[in-house]
C-alpha positions as CSV (number, residue, x, y, z in Angstrom):
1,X,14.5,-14.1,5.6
2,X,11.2,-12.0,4.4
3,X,11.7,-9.2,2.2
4,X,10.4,-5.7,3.4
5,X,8.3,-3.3,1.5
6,X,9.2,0.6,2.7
7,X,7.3,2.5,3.3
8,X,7.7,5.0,0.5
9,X,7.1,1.4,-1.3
10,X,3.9,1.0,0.2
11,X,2.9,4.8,-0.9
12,X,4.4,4.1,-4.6
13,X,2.1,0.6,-4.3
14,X,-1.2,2.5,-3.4
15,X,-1.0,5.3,-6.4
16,X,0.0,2.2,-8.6
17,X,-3.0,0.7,-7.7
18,X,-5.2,4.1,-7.6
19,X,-4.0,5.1,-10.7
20,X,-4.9,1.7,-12.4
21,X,-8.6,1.4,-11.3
22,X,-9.4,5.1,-11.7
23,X,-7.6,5.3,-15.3
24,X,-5.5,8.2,-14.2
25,X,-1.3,8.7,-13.6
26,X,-0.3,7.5,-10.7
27,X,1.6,11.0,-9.7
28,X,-2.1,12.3,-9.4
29,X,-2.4,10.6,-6.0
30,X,-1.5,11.7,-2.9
31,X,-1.3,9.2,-0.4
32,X,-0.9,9.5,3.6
33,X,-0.5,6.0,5.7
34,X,-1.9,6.0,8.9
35,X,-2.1,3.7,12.0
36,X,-4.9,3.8,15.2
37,X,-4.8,1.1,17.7
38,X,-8.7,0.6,17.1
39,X,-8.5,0.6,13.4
40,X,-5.2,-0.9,12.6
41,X,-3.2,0.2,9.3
42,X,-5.1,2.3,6.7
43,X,-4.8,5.2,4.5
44,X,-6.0,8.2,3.2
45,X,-5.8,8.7,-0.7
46,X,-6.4,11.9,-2.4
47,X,-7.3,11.9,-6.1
48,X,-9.0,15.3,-7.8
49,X,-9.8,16.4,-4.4
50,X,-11.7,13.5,-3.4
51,X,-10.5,11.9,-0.1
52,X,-11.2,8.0,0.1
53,X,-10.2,6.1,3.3
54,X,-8.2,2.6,2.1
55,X,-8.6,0.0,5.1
56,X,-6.2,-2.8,5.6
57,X,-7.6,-5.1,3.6
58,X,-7.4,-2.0,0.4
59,X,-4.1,-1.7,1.5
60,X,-3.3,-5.2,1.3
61,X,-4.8,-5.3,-2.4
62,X,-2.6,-2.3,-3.3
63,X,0.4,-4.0,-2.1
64,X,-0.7,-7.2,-4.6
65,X,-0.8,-5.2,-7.7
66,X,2.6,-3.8,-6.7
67,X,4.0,-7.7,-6.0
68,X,2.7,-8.2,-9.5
69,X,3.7,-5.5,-11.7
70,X,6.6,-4.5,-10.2
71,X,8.6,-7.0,-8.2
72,X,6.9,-10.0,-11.0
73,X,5.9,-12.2,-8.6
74,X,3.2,-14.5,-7.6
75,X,0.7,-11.6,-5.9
76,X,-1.7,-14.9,-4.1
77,X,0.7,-17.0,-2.9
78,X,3.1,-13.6,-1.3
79,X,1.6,-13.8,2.7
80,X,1.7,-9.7,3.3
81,X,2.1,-8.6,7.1
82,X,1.7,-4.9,7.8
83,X,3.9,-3.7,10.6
84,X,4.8,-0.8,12.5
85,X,7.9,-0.1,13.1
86,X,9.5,2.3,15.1
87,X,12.7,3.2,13.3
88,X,11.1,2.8,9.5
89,X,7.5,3.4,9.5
90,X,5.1,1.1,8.4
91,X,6.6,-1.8,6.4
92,X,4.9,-5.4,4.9
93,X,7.1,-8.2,5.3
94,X,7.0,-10.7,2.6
95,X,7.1,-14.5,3.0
């Protein structure tokens, strides 16, 4: 069975990741997940009033550092599936 990443996880996973490139606290990010159906999974990210648009692929990134730092396991061989679901948001499924 894949593990699922919330989405609060997700959220936690892209100011982990914000924080860590940008040399700031991750609780200085503000993070907002979106979904289109031309555009697919992204989100907008807030730091010091500057709004950068993560796409997928960011996203995915984000999520690699958090597979690494904070579940301890292998971030490259972890496949990562963005989905939206209706009851929980958007989750990753692990395999």
């Amino acid at each position: 069975m894949a593990q699922i990443i919330s989405e609060q996880d997700i959220i936690n996973a892209i100011c982990l990741s914000q924080a860590y490139y940008k040399s700031i606290r991750p609780e200085d990010v503000i993070v907002e997940l979106t979904y289109d159906d031309d555009t697919s999974f992204g989100a907008e990210v807030e730091v010091n009033g500057q709004v950068e648009i993560l796409n997928t692929g960011a996203m995915i990134g984000a999520l690699r550092v958090w597979i690494k730092d904070v579940l301890h396991g292998d971030p490259f061989s972890t496949g990562i599936e963005l989905v939206l679901d209706d009851e929980e948001g958007i989750i990753a499924k692990l395999s």
